[in-house]
N, C-alpha and C positions, 0 to 999 in steps of 0.2 A: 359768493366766493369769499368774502371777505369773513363771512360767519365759520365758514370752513378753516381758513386759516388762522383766526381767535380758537378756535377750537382744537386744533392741530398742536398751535403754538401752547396752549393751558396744558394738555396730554405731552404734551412733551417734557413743561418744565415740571411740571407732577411727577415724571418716572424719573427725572433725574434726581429729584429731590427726593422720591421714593428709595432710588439706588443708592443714593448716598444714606441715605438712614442705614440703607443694609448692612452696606459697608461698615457702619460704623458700631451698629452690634456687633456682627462677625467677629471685629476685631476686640470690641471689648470681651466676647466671649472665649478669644481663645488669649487673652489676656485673664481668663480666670482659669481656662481647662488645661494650658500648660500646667498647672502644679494638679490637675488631680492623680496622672501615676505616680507621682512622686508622695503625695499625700495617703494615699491607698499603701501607697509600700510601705512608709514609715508606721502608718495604721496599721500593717498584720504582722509586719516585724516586733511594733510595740507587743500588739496581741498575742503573739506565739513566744513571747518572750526572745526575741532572738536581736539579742543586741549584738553579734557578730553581722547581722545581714545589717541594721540599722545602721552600723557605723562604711560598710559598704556602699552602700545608697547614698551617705555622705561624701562618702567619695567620690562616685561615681556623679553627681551632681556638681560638686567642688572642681570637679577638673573639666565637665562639658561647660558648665560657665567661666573660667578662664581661660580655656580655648579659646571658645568663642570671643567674650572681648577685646582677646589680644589680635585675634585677625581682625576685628573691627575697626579696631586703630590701626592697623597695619594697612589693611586695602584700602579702606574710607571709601568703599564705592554707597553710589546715591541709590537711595532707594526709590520706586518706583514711583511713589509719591510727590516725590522732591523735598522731604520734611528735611534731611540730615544726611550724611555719606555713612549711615553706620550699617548699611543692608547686610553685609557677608559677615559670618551665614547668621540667618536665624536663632537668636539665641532661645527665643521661646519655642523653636521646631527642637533643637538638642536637648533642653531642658526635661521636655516631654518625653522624648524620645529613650533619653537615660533612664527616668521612673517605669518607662515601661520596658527593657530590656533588660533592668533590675529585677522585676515585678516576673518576666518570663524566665531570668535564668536561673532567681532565685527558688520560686516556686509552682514553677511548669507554666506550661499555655493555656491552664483554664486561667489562671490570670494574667497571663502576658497578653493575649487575645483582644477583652475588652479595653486594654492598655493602648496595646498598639491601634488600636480603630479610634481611639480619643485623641492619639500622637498623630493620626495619617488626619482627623480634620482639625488639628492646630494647623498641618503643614498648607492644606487646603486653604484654611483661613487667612493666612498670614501673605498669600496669595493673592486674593482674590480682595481682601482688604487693601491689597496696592502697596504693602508696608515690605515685601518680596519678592523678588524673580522666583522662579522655580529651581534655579540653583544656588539660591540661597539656600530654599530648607531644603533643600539636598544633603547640603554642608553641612548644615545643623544638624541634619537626621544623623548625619554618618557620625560627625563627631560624639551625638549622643550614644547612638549606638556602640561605637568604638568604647568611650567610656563606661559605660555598662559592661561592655566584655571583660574589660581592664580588671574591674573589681569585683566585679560578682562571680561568687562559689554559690552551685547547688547546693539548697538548704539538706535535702534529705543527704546527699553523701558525706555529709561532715557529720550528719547523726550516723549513719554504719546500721542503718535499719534493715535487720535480717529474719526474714520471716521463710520456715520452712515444714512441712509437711512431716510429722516422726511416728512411728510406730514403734509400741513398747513391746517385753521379750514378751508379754504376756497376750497379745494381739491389738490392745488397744490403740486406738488412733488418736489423734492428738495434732497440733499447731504451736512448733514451737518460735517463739520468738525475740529476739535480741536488739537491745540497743545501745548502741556506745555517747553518752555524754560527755 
C-alpha cells in the first residue's frame, strides 16, 4: 500500500511539474506569435511596395495597444494567475488580432485565414497559460479587430484594377486592362 501511494504521490507531482512546463511554453509561445500577423503584414506591405497599407497597420496597431493599456489601468482586474491586476483585455489577443484583420482587409482571406488561426491560438494560449479569463481575449480580440476595421482600405480598390474582355472592329479578341496608381 505504501508502495502504491510513493507511486501515486511521484505521478502526481510529475504531471504537475509536467503541466507547468506546458504552461509556461504556451505562453512564451504566444509571447512570440502575437507579432507574427503583424510582421507578415508589414513584410508584404514592404514587398508590394505599399506604404499606404504599412502606414495603416501602424495605425491599426498604435490604437489596439492604447486601448488596451488604458483599460488596463483603468479596470486593474487580476489575472488568473494572481501575478498583477492588468488582465483586461489582452493586449497580446488585440495585438494579433489587429495584424490579422489588417492582413484580411487589406489583402483578402488567402491571408487573413492563416492570420486569424495564429490570432485564435494566441487567444487560446493566453487562456490556458492562466495570464486570462476568456473575456479577457474577447476584449482584446474585439478591440484588435475593431482597430483593423478602423484603418484598413482594401489594397486592390485603391489600385481601380479593371480588367475586361474587348473585341476589335476587326473580330479580334483581346483582354483589356487598367490601372489607376
Amino acid at each position: 500500500m505504501k508502495r502504491i501511494l510513493l507511486l501515486l504521490s511521484i505521478i502526481y507531482f510529475a504531471s504537475s511539474s509536467l503541466q507547468a512546463q506546458s504552461r509556461d511554453a504556451i505562453e512564451t509561445s504566444t509571447d512570440i506569435a502575437m507579432f507574427a500577423p503583424a510582421a507578415v503584414g508589414a513584410g508584404a506591405a514592404l514587398v508590394k511596395g505599399d506604404y499606404k497599407g504599412l502606414l495603416q497597420l501602424g495605425e491599426s496597431l498604435a490604437v489596439s495597444v492604447a486601448v488596451s493599456y488604458a483599460l488596463k489601468y483603468t479596470v486593474k482586474k487580476e489575472r488568473p494567475d494572481g501575478s498583477d491586476s492588468h488582465a483586461f483585455p489582452s493586449n497580446h489577443t488585440g495585438f494579433s488580432f489587429a495584424g490579422a484583420t489588417f492582413l484580411q482587409k487589406r489583402y483578402g482571406w488567402k491571408w487573413g485565414v492563416p492570420a486569424y488561426l495564429v490570432s485564435g491560438y494566441v487567444a487560446w494560449g493566453r487562456v490556458y497559460a492562466k495570464r486570462h479569463d476568456v473575456w479577457d481575449v474577447l476584449a482584446g480580440a474585439a478591440i484588435g479587430v475593431g482597430s483593423g476595421l478602423l484603418f484598413t482600405t482594401p489594397f486592390a480598390k485603391e489600385h481601380d484594377l479593371v480588367v475586361s474582355p474587348t473585341v476589335a472592329p476587326d473580330g479580334s479578341c483581346g483582354v483589356y486592362m487598367s490601372m489607376k496608381f
